[in-house]
N, C-alpha and C positions, 0 to 999 in steps of 0.2 A: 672815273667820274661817278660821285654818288647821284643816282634818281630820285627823284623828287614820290612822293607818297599823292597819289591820285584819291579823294573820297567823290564817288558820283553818286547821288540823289536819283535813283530814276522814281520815285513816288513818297506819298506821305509828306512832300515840302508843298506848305500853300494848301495844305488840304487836312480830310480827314477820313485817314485810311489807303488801301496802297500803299504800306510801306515796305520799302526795296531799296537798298545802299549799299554801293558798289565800291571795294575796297581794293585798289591796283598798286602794284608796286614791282616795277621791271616788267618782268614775263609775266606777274604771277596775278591773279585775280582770286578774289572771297567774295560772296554775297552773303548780306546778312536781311534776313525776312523775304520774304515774297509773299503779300497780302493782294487782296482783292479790296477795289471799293465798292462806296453803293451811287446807284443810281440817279442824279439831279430830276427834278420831277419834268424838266423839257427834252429829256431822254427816253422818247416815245419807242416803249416795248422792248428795253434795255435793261437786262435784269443782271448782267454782272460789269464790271470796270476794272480791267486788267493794266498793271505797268505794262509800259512797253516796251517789248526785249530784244528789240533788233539792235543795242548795242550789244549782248551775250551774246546772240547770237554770231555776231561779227567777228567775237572774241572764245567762241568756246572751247578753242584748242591750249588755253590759257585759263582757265577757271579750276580753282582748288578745291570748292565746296562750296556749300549752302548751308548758313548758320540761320539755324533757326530758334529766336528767344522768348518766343512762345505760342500759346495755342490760338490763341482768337483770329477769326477770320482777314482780319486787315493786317496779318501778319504771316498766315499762312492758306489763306485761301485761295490763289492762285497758283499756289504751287504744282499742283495737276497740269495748269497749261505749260510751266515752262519745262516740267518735264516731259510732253508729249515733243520739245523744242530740243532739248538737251537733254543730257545723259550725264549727269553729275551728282555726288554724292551727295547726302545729306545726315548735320550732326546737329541732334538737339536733345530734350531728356524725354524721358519716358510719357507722359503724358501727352506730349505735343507727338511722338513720335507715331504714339498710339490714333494719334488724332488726327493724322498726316496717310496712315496704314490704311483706315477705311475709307480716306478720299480716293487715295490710289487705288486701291481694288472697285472700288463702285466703278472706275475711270478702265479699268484692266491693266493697271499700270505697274502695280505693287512689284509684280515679278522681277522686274527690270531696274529696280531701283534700290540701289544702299541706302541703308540708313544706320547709322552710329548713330548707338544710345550711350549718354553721357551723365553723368550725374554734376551738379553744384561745388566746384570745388575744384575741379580736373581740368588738368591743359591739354591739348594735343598741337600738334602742329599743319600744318596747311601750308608746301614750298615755302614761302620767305617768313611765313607769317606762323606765329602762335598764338592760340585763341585758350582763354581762361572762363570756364564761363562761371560768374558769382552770383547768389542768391539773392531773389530782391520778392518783396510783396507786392503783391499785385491781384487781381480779379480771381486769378485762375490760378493753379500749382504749378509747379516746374517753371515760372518765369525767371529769368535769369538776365542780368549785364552780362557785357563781355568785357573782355581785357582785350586788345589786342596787338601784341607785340610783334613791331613793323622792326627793320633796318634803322628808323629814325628816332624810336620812342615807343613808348605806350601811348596805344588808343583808346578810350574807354567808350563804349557804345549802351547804354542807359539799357536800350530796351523801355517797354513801360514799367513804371513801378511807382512804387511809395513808402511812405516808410510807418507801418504801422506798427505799434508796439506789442500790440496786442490782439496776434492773428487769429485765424480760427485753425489754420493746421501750417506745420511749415518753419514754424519760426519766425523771427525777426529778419530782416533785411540784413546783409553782412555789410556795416557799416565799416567796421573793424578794418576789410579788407580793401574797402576804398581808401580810409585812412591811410593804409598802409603804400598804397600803389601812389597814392597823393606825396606822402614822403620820398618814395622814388624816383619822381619826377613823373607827371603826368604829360605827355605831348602834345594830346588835342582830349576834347568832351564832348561827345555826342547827346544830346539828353533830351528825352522826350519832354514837349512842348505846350501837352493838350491843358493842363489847368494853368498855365503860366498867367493868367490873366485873372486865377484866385488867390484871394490874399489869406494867410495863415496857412492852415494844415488841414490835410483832409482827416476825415473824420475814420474811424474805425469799424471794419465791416462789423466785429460785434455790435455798434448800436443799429446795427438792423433787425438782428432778431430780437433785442430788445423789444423793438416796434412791432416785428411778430406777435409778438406775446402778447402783447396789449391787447393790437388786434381779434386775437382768437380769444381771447379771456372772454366769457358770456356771449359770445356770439354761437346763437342757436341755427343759424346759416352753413347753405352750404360754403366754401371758401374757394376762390380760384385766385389762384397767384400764378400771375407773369413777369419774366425778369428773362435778363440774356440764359441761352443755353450753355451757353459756356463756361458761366460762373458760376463753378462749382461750391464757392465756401454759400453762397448764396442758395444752392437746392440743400447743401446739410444744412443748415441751419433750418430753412421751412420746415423740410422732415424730422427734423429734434424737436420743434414748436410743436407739429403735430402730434407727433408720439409723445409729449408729454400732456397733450390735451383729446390722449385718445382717440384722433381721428387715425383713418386711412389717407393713403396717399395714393392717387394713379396720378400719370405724366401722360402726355398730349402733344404730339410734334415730334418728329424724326431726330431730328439735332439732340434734342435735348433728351431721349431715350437712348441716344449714341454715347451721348457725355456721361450718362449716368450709370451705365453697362460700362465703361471703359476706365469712369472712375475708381468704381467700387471695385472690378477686378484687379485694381493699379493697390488698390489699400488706401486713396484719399478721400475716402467718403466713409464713415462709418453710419450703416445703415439700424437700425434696431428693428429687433423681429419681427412680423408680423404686423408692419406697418404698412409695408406697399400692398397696392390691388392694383388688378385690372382696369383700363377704364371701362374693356365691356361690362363689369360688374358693377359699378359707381351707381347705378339707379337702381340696382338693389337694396341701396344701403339708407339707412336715414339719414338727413341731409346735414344734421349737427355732425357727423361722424362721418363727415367727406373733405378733405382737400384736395383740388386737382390745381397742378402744376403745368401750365402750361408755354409754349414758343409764344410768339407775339407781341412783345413789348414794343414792336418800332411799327405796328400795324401794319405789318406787311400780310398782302393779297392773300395767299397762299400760306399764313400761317394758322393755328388752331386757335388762339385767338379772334382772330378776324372771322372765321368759320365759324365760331360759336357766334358770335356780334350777329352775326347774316344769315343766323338757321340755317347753315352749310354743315356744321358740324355733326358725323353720326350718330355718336355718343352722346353728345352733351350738348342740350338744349338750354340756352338762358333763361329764367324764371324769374318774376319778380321776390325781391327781397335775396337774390344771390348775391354775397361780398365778393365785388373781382377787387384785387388790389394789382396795381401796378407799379411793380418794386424795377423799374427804370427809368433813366433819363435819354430825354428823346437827343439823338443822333442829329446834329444840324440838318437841315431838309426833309428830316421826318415828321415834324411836326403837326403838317395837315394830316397826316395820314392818320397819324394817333390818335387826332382830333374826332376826327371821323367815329373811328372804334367807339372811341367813348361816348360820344351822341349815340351810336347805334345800344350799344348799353345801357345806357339810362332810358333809351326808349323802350326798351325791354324789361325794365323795372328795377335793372338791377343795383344796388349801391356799390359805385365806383370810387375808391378807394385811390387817388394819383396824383394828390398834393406834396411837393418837394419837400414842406416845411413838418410833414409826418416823419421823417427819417426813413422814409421808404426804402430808400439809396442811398448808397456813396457812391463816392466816385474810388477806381481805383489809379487814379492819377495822383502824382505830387503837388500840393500848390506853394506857392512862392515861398514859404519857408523852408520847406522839404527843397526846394530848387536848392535856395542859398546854402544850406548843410552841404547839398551832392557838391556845391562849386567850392563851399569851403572847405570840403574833408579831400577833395584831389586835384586842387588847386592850379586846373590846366595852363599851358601856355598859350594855347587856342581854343575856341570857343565856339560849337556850331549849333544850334539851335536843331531840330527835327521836331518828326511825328507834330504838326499842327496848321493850321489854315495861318497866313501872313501874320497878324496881328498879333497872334499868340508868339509866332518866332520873334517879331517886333520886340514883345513883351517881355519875352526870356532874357533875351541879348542886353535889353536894359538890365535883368538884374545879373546878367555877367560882368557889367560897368560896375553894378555894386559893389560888387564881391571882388574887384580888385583886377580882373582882365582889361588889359590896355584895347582902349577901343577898336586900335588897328590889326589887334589879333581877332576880332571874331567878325562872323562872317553871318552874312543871312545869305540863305540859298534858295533858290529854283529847283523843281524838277530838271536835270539834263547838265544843270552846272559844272562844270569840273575845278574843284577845288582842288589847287597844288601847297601844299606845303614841304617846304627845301632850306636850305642852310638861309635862305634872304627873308623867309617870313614863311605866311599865308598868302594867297592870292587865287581870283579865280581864272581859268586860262582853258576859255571856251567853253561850248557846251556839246552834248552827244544830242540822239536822237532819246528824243524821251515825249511823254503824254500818254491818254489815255488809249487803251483798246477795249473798245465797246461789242458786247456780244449778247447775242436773244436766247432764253431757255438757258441751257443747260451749257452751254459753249458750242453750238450746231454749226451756226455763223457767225463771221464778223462785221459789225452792222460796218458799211465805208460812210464816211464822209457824207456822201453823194445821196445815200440810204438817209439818214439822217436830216441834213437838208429838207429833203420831201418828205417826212414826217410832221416835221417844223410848217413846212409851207401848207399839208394836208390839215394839220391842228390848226393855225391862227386862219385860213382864207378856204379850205374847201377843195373841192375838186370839179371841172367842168368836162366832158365827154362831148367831142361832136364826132358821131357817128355817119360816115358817108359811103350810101351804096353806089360803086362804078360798075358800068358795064363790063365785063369781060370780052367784050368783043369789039368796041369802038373806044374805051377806057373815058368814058362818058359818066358826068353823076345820073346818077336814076331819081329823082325828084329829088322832095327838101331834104337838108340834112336831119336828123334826132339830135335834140341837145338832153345830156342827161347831166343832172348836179347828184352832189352829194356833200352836206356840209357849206355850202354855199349860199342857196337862195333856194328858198322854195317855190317852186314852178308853177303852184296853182296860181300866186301870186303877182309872178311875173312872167305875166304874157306878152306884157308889151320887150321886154329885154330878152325874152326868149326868140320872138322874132328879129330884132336887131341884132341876136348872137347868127342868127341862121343866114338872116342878107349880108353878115360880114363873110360869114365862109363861106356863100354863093357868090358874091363878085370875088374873091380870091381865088376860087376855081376858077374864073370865066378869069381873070391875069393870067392864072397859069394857062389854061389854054391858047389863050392869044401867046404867049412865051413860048408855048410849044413845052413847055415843062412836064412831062409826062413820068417821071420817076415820083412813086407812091412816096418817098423818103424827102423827094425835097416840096411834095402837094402838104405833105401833113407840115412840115417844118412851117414854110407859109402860113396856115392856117393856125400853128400854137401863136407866134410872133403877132399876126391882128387879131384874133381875138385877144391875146393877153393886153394890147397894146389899147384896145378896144376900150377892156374891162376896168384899166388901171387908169384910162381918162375920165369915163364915165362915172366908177364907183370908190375910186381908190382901193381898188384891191387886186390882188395878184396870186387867185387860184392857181391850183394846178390844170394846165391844160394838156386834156389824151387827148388828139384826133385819130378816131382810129376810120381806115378805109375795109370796107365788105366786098369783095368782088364777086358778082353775081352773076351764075351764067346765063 
């Protein structure tokens, strides 16, 4: 009896970022990506968003490897946590690998961990499964599709990409080879989803440095550029701008000193002499003959952008008349944040620079044309949409209609879904354990449920304290209770509600007492239930209630 080909989605469907796709077939298991998301802003003090791998885990005596198609975080930034989980090799090319090596070691992990490095071009095999990985443009170097040849057919798994013609290192996209795997018969297409909702073709990262150039041409300013750390064609090109207009360069942000040390050792960055500085040096210099490169384009807290906005920064103090340009586009739910940045810049005097319609950005995504080429050069029999939030998968699958797939071949999925395809079709046949896992700092803890909740309920209503001294010796209250708020109501205020929070928890003692209820665990339980009970008839609202008891001797 032939087995049906299992693909699970554990993240990156319905969203943006977390991408994690789990490829089964018998015994045998592949993952391809393990990213991190980011944070929604009612994600109080959540600073990473992990897939969830209690199906791996379930299964890890059955997992081949971990395919990894590129470097950026929502495709490998989680992979530290599953390997503190599992013990599984990992194959992807050299830059990603490189980018993979100092997550593990900051982690302690690197020791204990394979990693096969592969170049653009090479198969290997994995139990049932062979994996081809082919060259595609994208943001970063080394991004790569895969082929993946199952018992049923070829799979082809996109990865991101686009098809630019005129790269800044790399070459062209290997369209050739899609073509060709298209004439072989293609069995299913996985294809990333994030511009499916733009029409034409994206634009070519060379017209960014173009806009560089503009930019720096007569500007007697100092210059600070923010853009992802990870896009690399995107730091050579600043630093070719610069060294051709004479400045120095220092960089600003951990990430993005990692990338650029990793790159130019790798040989994809060509630096020119005597262009980089220091930043402790940068205030030495005159300000026409400075660019600093800095992390921060999604305004996050903790980056050197934000730090410089908020006079956090040690180095580098904003000044009026500094050009910041900001060579990004915002991340859905970053918006406010950015927002922010940039107010706090212009109140610093500085000229901000982060109009779309500057060519500041591209995107390294495909849009709808580049879709219809991928669907018309490997002309699947099945059709999955990935990597994007509902709308954009909505968007894609329409143009798989176009392009000639019968609509009962494609599929829009969920995270957890279990897609079966077998001799009778596509179909979906059930789901696994799948969503998100939320974690504070650095991965310390995992925020539960429950944590979360009272975050939620601490943000919109506050917090209430009734503080109660009992005797230690007759388990008697010792006068009024203390009511303390926080986020709630201000107390100078409310005197008269302060007193009616206190006569509620003194006749609740004097119940309990007449009850004979003498357990500290069921007095305080009593006293959260009327006062909340209290406070949601009264004010409509539904703080948190501590009662905490003191026993005094």
């Amino acid at each position: 009896m032939i087995s049906k080909l299992k693909i699970i989605p554990l993240g990156g469907l319905g969203e943006v970022g977390k991408n994690m796709t789990v490829f089964e077939f018998g015994s045998d298991i592949i993952i391809v990506d393990c990213g991190m998301g980011f944070p929604d802003e009612d994600m109080y003090g959540v600073d990473i968003v992990l897939p969830d791998f209690a199906y791996l885990k379930a299964n890890a005596n059955r997992i081949k490897g971990l395919i990894l198609t590129h470097g950026h975080e929502d495709h490998i930034g989680a992979v530290p946590y599953l390997m503190r989980e599992l013990n599984i090799p990992i194959y992807t090319l050299p830059l990603t690998a490189a980018l993979i090596e100092l997550k593990l070691e900051e982690q302690d992990l690197l020791y204990n961990t394979q990693i096969f490095t592969k170049k653009a071009g090479t198969s290997f095999r994995l139990g049932c499964f062979t994996v081809e990985f082919i060259h595609v443009n994208h943001s970063i170097p080394d991004s790569v599709a895969l082929a993946i040849g199952t018992p049923l057919g070829t799979v082809i798994h996109t990865g991101d990409f686009k098809i630019d013609v005129t790269p800044i290192s790399g070459g062209m996209i290997d369209l050739t080879r899609f073509g060709q795997l298209g004439n072989q018969g293609v069995l299913a297409l996985l294809s990333d989803s994030t511009n499916a909702e733009q029409s034409g073709h994206s634009d070519s990262e060379r017209k960014v440095g173009q806009s560089f150039d503009k930019l720096f041409t007569g500007c007697d300013q100092r210059i600070i550029i923010t853009t992802f750390a990870s896009n690399v064609h995107r730091l050579q090109q600043i630093i070719t701008v610069a060294a051709k207009h004479n400045r120095k360069v220092a960089i600003t942000g951990r990430s993005m000193e990692n990338i650029l040390r990793v790159s130019t050792v790798l040989g994809y960055m060509d630096i020119p002499e005597n262009v980089m500085t220091d930043i402790e040096h940068i205030n030495k210099l005159p300000k026409n003959q400075v660019v600093i490169i800095s992390t921060g384009s999604q305004g996050e807290s903790m980056s050197a952008l934000y730090r410089m906005a908020f006079s956090e920064h040690k180095q580098v103090q904003i000044t009026p008349g500094d050009r910041v340009i900001i060579s990004a586009s915002a991340i859905p739910g970053n918006e406010t944040t950015i927002s922010r940045v940039i107010d706090e810049l212009f109140h610093k005097g500085a000229e901000v620079i982060y109009d779309r319609h500057t060519d500041l950005h591209v995107s390294g995504h495909a849009c709808q044309e580049e879709h219809k080429m991928m669907l018309a050069l490997t002309r699947p029999k099945y059709f999955i949409p990935v990597h994007g939030e509902y709308r954009m998968l909505v968007r894609h699958a329409e143009l798989g209609r176009i392009m000639g797939v019968a609509p009962q071949n494609i599929v829009i999925a969920e995270n957890g879904d279990v897609i079966e395809i077998g001799k009778k079709g596509i179909s979906k046949a059930g789901t696994v354990q799948a969503g998100a896992v939320l974690l504070d700092g650095s991965g310390a803890g995992e925020v539960a449920g429950v944590v979360m909740r009272d975050r939620h309920k601490l943000a919109e209503d506050g917090m209430v304290v009734i503080v109660m001294s009992y005797s230690a010796y007759d388990h008697k209250i010792l006068g009024d209770p203390e009511i303390v708020t926080r986020g709630f109501i201000y107390v100078k205020e409310a005197e008269e509600l302060i007193e009616e929070l206190k006569r509620v928890t003194l006749e609740t003692v004097k119940s309990c007492d007449q009850a004979k209820i003498t357990d500290w665990s069921a007095i305080k339980s009593k006293v959260k239930s009327n006062i909340s009970g209290y406070l949601f008839k009264t004010m409509h609202r539904s703080p948190m209630i501590l009662p905490v008891i003191s026993e005094v001797e």
